[in-house]
N, C-alpha and C positions, 0 to 999 in steps of 0.2 A: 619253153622247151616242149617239143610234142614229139613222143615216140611212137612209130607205127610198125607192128612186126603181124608178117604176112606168111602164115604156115615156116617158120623159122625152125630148119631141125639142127642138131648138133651130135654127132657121133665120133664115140672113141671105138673102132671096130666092132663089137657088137652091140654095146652098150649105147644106148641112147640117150642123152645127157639133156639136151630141147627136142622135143617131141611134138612139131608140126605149133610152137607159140604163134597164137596171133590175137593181137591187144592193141586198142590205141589208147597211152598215156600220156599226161599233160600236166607239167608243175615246174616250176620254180627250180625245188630242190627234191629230191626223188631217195626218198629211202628203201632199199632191198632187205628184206629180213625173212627169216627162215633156217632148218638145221641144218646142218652139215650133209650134201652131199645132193642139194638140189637145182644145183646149174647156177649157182647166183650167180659165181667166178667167170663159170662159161658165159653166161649172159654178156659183162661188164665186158669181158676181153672180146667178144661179139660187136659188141656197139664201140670199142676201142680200136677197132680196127684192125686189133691184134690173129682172131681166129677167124677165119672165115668159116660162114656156114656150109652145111652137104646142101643143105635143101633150105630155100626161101628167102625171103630178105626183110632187110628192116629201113626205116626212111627216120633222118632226123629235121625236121621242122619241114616235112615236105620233099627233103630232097632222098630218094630212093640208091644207097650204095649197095653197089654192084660189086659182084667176088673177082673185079681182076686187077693186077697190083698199081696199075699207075693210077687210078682212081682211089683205091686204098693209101696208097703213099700220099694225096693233096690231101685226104680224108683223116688223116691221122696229126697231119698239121695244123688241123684246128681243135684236138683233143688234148689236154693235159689225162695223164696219168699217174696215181699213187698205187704202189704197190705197196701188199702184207711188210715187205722185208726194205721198203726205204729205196731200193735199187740204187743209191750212191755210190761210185766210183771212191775206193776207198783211198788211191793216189792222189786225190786230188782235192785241194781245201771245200770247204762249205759253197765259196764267192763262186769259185771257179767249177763248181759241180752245177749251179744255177744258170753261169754266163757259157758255158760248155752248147748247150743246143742253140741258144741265141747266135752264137758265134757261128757256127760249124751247119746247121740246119738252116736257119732265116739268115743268115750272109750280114750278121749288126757288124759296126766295126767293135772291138774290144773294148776300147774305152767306153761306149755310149752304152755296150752291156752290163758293165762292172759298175756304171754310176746307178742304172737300172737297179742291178741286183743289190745293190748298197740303197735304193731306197724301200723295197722291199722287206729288206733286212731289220732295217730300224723303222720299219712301221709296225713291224712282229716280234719288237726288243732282240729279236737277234745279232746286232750289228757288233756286238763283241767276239762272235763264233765265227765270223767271216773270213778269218784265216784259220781256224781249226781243220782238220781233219773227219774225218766220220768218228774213227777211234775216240778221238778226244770227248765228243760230244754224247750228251747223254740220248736214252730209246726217243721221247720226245722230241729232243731234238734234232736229232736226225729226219723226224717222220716230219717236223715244221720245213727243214730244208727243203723237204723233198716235196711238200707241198707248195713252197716257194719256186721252186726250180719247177713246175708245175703250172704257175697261174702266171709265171714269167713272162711267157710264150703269146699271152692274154688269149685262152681258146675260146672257142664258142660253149666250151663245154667240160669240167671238173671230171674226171673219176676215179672212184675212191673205191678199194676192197681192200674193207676191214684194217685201215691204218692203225686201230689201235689194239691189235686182235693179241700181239708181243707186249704191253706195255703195261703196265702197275696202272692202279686207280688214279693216282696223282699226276704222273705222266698224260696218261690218257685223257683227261682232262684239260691238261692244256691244250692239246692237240683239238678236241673237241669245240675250246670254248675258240679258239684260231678259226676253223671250220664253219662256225658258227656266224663269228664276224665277217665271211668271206659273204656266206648265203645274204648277211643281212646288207653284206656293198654292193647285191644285186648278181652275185658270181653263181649261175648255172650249174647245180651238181648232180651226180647219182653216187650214193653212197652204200656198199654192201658192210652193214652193222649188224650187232647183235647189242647194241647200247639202245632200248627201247627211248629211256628219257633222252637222249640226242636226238632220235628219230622224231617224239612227239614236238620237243622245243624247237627246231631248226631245222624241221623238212614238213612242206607242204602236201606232200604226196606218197603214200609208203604202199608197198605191192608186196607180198606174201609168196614166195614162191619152196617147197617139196616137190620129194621124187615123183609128186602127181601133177606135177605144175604148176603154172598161176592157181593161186587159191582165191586171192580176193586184193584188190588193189583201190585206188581214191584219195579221197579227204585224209588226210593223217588222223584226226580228231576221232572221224566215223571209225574206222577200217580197227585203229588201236583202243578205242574205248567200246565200239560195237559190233565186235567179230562176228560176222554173220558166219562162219564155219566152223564146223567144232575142231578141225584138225590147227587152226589159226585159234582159238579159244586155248587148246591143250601144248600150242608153242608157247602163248603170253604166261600162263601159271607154270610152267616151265622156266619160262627166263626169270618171272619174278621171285621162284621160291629160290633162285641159290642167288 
């Protein structure tokens, strides 16, 4: 996975949200961390295909996406997406929230989706929630769903903000250690956490980003254990002391 951003700006009417980013990064699995209110969301929904930029652009493994919607629309088809809040169809059981874009998006026929989404299911012990509802099912397992209904699709590419940002320590957890097992089957991610130990076990590459921008990005080992910045120094003693 190799991201290339090329004076990338991002604005909400005055406010500037990416301010001219340009960085090229390269890993496996890609953790985002940083406080509240530094673009990570914007970034992730940038590279999701979801916000277009005002100004500049970014390339994923070389190929440079352009801001206009028929290129955006094939460009979104090889992205899974997790959102903060699960984004599952609350009508509709667990099976059929997963075989929903298979069906309806890639044109599967129904049956070859729902055997799909049933091995998926009970590769992640899920296969008893398969007919439940969102309701039924507990915070973790909703956000497992919705990670399934996610890598279903097989994209080129995972993204994640902050899946466990709603969920208890225990929950959270399972979601993480799932997360984990994906990166290590070889599954391409970028992940917007504030779970530091997720970050250093199961991502290769972590980038720092505040309202001053990129602060320092790399090796996960280097960047979390030898912060060359003090504003990246003074978020670590921060997350560690609560």
């Amino acid at each position: 996975m190799k991201f290339e951003f090329s004076d990338l700006t991002v604005r909400f009417g005055s406010q500037v949200v990416l301010d001219r980013m340009s960085a090229t990064i390269e890993g496996k699995a890609l953790a985002i961390i940083g406080p509240s209110g530094g673009g990570k969301s914007t970034l992730l929904r940038v590279l999701g295909g979801l916000l277009p930029a005002n100004e500049g652009m970014f390339a994923l493994n070389g190929n440079w996406v352009e801001n206009n919607e028929q290129q955006l629309n094939e460009y979104r088809k090889q992205i899974g997406f997790v959102f903060q809040s699960n984004g599952l169809f609350p009508h509709l059981s667990a099976i059929n929230n997963i075989t929903l874009p298979l069906v309806h998006t890639f044109g599967m026929k129904k049956l070859e989706a729902e055997e799909k989404a049933m091995v998926l299911l009970k590769k992640f012990g899920l296969e008893e929630s398969s007919h439940k509802y969102p309701s039924q099912l507990s915070g973790g397992q909703q956000q497992r769903i919705a990670i399934i209904r996610a890598i279903a699709i097989e994209p080129k590419l995972l993204l994640l903000d902050e899946p466990t940002s709603a969920l208890d320590p225990e929950l959270a957890y399972e979601v993480l250690s799932m997360l984990k097992q994906l990166v290590e089957s070889g599954v391409e991610l970028v992940i917007v956490t504030h779970h530091l130990g997720f970050a250093s076990n199961a991502c290769d590459t972590v980038m720092y980003m505040d309202e001053f921008g990129i602060g320092e990005f790399g090796e996960t080992d280097n960047v979390l254990k030898s912060p060359k910045t003090e504003r990246l120094q003074r978020f670590i003693s921060k997350i560690l002391s609560i």
